[in-house]
N, C-alpha and C positions, 0 to 999 in steps of 0.2 A: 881519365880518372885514375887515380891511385887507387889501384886494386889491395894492396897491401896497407896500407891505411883505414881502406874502407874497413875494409875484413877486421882489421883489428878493433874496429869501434864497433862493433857487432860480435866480437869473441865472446860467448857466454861465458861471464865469473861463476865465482862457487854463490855468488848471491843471487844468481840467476837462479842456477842446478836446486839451492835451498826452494827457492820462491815455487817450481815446479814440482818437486817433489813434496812440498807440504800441499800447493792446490790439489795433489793426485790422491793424497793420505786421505786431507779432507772431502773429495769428492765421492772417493770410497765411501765414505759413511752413508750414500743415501741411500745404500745399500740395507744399512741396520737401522738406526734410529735419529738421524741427524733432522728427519721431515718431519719427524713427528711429534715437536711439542705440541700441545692442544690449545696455543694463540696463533699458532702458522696462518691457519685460513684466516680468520677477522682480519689479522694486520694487511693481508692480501685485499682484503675484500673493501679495507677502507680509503683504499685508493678508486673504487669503482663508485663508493655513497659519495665520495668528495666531488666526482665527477657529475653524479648522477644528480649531488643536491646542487649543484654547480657553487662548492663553495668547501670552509672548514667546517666541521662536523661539531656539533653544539650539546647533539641528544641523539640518544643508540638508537641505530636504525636494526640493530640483529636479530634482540630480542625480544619473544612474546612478551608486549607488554602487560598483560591480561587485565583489563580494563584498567590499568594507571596509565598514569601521563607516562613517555619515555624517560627516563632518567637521562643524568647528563653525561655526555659522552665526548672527550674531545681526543681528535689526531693528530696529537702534538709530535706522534714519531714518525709521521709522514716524509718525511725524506729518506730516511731509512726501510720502510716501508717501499717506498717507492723503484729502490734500489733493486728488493727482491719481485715487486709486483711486472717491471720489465723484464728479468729474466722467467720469472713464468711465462709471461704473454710471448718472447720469444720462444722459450724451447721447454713447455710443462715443467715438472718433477726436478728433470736436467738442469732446466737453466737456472733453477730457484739454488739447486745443488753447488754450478758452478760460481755463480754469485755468491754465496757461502763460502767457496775456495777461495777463492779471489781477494777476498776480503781477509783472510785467514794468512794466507800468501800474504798478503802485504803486511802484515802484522810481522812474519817471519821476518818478512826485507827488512820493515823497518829496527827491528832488534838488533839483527846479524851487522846494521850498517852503526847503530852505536855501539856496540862491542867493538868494532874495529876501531871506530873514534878513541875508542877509551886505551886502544894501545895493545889490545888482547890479538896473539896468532890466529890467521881463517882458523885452522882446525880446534882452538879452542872454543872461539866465536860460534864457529856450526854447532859442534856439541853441546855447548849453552843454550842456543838458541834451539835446538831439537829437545832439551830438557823443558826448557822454559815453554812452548809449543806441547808437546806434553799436559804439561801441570795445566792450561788453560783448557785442553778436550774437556774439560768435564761441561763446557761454557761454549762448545761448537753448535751448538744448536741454529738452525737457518732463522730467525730472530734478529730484530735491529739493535738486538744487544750485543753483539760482535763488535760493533763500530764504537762499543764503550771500551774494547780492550783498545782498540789501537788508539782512541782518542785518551785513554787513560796514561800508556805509553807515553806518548807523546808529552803530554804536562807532567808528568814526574820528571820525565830526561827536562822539559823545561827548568821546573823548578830547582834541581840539583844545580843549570848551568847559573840560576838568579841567582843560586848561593854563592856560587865561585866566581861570581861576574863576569861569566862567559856569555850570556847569552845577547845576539846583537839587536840594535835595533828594528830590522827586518822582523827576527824570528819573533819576537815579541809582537810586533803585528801580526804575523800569523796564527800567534797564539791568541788573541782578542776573535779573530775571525774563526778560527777553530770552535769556541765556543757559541759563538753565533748559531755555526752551522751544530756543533753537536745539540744544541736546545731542542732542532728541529728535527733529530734524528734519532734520542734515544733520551728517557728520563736520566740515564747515568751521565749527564752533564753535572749532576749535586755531587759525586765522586772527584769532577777538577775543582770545586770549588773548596770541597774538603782538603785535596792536595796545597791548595794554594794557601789554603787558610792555616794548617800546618805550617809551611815555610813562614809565613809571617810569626807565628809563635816562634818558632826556633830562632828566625831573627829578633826579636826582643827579647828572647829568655839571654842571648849570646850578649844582646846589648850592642848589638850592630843597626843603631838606630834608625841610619842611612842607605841601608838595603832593606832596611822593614819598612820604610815607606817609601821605597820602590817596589817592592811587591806589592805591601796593601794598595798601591794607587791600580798596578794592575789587574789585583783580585777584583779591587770594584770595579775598573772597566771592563774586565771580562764578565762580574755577574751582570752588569748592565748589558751587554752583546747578548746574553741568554734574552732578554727581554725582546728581541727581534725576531719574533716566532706569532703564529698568530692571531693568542691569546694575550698578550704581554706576563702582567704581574699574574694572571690567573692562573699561569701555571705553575707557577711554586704552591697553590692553593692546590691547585692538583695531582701535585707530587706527591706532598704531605699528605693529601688526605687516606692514602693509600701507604705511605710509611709510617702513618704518626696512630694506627689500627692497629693496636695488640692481637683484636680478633684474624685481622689480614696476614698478621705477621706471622703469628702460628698454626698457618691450614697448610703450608706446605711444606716443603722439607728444604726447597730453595730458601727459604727466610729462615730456616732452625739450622742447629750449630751442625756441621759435617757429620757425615757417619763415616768412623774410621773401620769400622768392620765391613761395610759395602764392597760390593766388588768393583776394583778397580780406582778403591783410594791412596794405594799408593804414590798415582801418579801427581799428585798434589802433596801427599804427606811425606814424599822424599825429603819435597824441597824444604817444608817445616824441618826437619830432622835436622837438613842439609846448613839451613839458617845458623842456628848456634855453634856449628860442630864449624865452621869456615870461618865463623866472626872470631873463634877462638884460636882456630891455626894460624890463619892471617899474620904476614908483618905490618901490612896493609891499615891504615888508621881510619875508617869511612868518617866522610864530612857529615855533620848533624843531621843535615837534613834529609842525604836518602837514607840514614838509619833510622829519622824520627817517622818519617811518611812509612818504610818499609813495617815496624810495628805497632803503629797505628792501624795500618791494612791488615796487619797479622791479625789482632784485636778484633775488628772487622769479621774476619775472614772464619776465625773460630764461634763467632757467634750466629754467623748466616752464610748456608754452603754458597749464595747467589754471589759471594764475594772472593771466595775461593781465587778464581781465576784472577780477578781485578789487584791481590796481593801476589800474586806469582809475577805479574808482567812487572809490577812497581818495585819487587824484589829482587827478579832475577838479573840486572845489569849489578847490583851490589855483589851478590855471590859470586857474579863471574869475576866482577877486578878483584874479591878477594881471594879467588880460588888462584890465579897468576901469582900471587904473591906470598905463596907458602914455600919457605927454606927449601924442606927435605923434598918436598916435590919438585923444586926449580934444582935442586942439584943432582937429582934422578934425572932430569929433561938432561940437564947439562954431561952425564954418565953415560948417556946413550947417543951423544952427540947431536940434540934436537936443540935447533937456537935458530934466530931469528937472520940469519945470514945467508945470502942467493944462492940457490942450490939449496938451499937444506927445505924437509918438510913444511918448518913453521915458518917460513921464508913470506910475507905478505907483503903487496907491494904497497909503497905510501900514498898510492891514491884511491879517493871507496870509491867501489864498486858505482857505475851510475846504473839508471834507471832505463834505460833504453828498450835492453831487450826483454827485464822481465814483465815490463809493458806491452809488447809485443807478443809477450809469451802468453798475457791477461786477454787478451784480445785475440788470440787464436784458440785461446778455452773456453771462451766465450760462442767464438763461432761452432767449434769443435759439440756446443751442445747439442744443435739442435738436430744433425742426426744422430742423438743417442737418444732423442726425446721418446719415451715410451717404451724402452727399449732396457733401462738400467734402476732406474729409482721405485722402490717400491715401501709401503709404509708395514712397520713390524704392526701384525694384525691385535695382538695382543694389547698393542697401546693406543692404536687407532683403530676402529675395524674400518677400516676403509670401504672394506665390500658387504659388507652389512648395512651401512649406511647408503652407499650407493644405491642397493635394492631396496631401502625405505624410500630413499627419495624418489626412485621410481614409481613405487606404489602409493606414495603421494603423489606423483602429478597426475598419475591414472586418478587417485578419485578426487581430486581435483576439478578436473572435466566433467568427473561425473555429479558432485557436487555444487558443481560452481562455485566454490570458496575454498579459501586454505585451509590444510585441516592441521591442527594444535598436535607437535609432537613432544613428545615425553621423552628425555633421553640420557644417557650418563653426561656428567657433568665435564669429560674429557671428551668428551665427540662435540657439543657442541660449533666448535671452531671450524672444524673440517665439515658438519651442517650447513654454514655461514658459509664456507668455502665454495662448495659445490651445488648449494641450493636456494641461495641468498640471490634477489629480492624474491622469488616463487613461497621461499620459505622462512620460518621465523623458528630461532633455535629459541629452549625452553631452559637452556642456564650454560656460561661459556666460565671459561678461565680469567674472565675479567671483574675481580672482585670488587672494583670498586662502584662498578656499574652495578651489578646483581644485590649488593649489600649482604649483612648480614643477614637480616632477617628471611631474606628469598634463601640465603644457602644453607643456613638451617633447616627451612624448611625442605629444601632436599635430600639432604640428610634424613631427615626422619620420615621422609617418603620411602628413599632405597631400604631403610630397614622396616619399612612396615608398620610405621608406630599406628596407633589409633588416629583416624581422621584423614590415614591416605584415601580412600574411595573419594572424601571429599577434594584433595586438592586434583584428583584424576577426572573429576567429573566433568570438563568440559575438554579433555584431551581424546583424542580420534585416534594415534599409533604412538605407541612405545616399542621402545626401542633401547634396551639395556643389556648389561653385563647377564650369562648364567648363572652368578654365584652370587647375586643378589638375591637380600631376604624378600624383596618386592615379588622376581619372581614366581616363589612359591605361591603367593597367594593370587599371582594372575591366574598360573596354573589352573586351581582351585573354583576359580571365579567363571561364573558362567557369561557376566558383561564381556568377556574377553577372549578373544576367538586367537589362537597361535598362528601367525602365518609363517613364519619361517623360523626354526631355529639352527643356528651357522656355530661352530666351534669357539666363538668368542662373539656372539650376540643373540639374545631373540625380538625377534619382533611381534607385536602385537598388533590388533586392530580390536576397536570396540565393536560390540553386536550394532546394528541399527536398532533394533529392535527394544532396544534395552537405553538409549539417550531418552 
């Protein structure tokens, strides 16, 4: 064996060292908040009803239904789901974490490996790609929406190479079956077909007739490939019914325009700032189409924070080839003797970086979780209470047994999921983060429960334990209420239990 050969096809590049130090960044977070959206548990859990109805899921199995039919429920993002539901089942908290990284990391690779395509120095490429990485945290959440950054990725770099008639036959197959596979992984499969439907505009506005219907032939074979999920055409019925809800659209902050006063909006509103200020240094001319996709996304982006990241990945390879092509900065590089020649810093060699070892590297973080499992990830109590819930649900299986029936819990509308997570089939959560399932009119009425309006004793009247926020107006008047006996109150929950005596 060539020892020296071998070694050198195993040398970690700087795409490697990139791919490892973003999985470590992002693994760090389960530290603070990355476990804690309030859909984590359901999308977990909807890998176990799939199983358990031995089939795809049609109508919610989560929620109290209280005496209606179940509403209709499908798990269309079940492959993405499934991604995180094996790294749970191998290593808890951890694996769910490192599946998170993983996934994040590969986003980096694949960034860092078209910046190099496009001509840019490693040490420019990294620093791009550590910005670009950046601007997307705000979108790290362990969610099968991850897999819409790098699947978004993906089809903008497509798209730009359909403009320039780079892109080969092959890759164009793989962009059909991309789509395929993203239908089944995350609703933000409607984001490639915006991309795609974009370039077709810029090709007819240009009057490149010929490349407008080479793209339109593959936007429609790709929206047909979304069709291979399955519910087929039902799920564009399903998507919409859930985008096309002014009420849906304005309950949470992910669907309203960014708050640039929040902490920690910079790391998104650099690259805004950064946008104009580079398209205007530039000697650099950007081709239509990733200027027209890039504000389009912009547009996007300032009207709904959930979009934020999705304009950063489709933005940031524009600002890097523009940012290499500015005068006074390329004659600065050139003053300090920084140029693209062996030996020197910016020195890159001509062939990317392959995939070898940061596959290897995916795969020993993988293994690497499972003794950390119990050991590192913990949920910020503030936004889940984790251990509040915990000790409800124990004091529901206790009366449970004593009971013999499920008893109807009452809870905030962000704990739900993590109910479903940890208590689901025993238990039946009382309203989750899934609005389209709950509807309006159940989430008003939640609403008007947590503050007390008139007629909450009624919607409480067949529920057994609550289990809410201290700083709810509801609260006060369980306080008050002699139906309602306090069993625990924790720093960030109290629990309740109705009297017997009093149903």
């Amino acid at each position: 064996m060539n020892w020296s050969s071998f070694l050198a096809r195993w040398r970690p590049s700087v795409a490697d060292v990139l791919f490892l130090l973003i999985a470590l960044v992002v693994f760090r977070g389960v530290q603070h908040t990355l476990l804690d959206d309030p859909g984590l548990g359901w999308h977990l859990r909807n890998i176990d009803a799939m199983i358990e109805q031995g089939g795809w899921l049609t109508h919610d199995p989560f929620t109290d239904p209280r005496g209606e039919a179940p509403p209709r429920w499908y798990s269309n993002q079940w492959l993405g789901e499934l991604a995180y539901y094996l790294g749970w089942r191998w290593a808890g908290l951890e694996g769910i974490g490192m599946v998170n990284a993983v996934i994040l990391a590969t986003l980096a690779g694949v960034l860092y490996r078209i910046l190099l395509a496009d001509g840019l120095a490693w040490p420019v490429a990294a620093v791009w790609t550590s910005i670009g990485m950046m601007g997307t945290s705000c979108s790290w959440n362990a969610r099968p929406n991850v897999f819409t950054l790098l699947f978004t990725l993906l089809t903008a770099r497509a798209c730009v190479l359909l403009h320039e008639s780079r892109l080969t036959r092959l890759q164009v197959l793989g962009l059909i079956a991309l789509f395929a596979i993203w239908a089944n992984t995350h609703g933000g499969f409607l984001a490639g077909l915006i991309l795609l439907v974009v370039t077709v505009g810029v090709e007819l506005g240009t009057l490149s007739f010929e490349r407008a219907m080479r793209v339109g032939a593959i936007t429609m074979t790709a929206a047909g490939a979304t069709l291979l999920n399955p519910y087929g055409i039902d799920l564009y019925r399903w998507t919409f019914q859930l985008l096309g809800d002014p009420f849906f659209m304005g309950l949470h902050q992910e669907w309203r325009s960014p708050d640039f006063n929040s902490g920690g909006a910079m790391r998104y509103e650099l690259l805004i700032l950064l946008f104009p200020l580079l398209l205007g240094l530039t000697s650099r001319k950007p081709n239509l189409v990733e200027l027209a996709l890039a504000v389009v996304w912009l547009h996007f982006a300032l009207t709904g924070f959930r979009y934020v990241a999705l304009w950063v990945v489709v933005t940031v390879p524009l600002l890097a080839r523009c940012s290499v092509e500015i005068e006074s900065l390329n004659a600065w590089f050139a003053h300090c003797g920084l140029n693209r020649e062996p030996g020197s810093l910016f020195y890159t060699p001509p062939d990317r970086p392959a995939w070898r070892v940061s596959l290897l590297l995916a795969g020993t973080l993988l293994l690497l979780a499972k003794p950390l499992e119990g050991h590192f990830a913990v949920h910020k109590q503030a936004i889940i209470a984790s251990e509040a819930i915990d000790r409800l649900i124990a004091l529901a299986d206790e009366w449970n047994v004593e009971h013999g029936r499920r008893p109807v819990i009452c809870h905030d509308y962000d704990w739900g999921g993590y109910l479903t997570w940890k208590g689901w089939p025993r238990l039946l959560n009382w309203i989750d983060d899934r609005n389209e399932v709950q509807g309006e009119r159940r989430i008003r009425e939640y609403r008007s429960l947590m503050r007390a309006e008139p007629g909450w004793r009624e919607q409480l009247k067949a529920v057994d334990f609550i289990c809410i926020k201290p700083d709810t107006l509801l609260r006060a008047r369980l306080d008050d209420d002699p139906r309602w006996r306090k069993l625990e109150s924790l720093p960030h929950a109290v629990i309740y239990l109705r009297q017997p005596e009093n149903r």
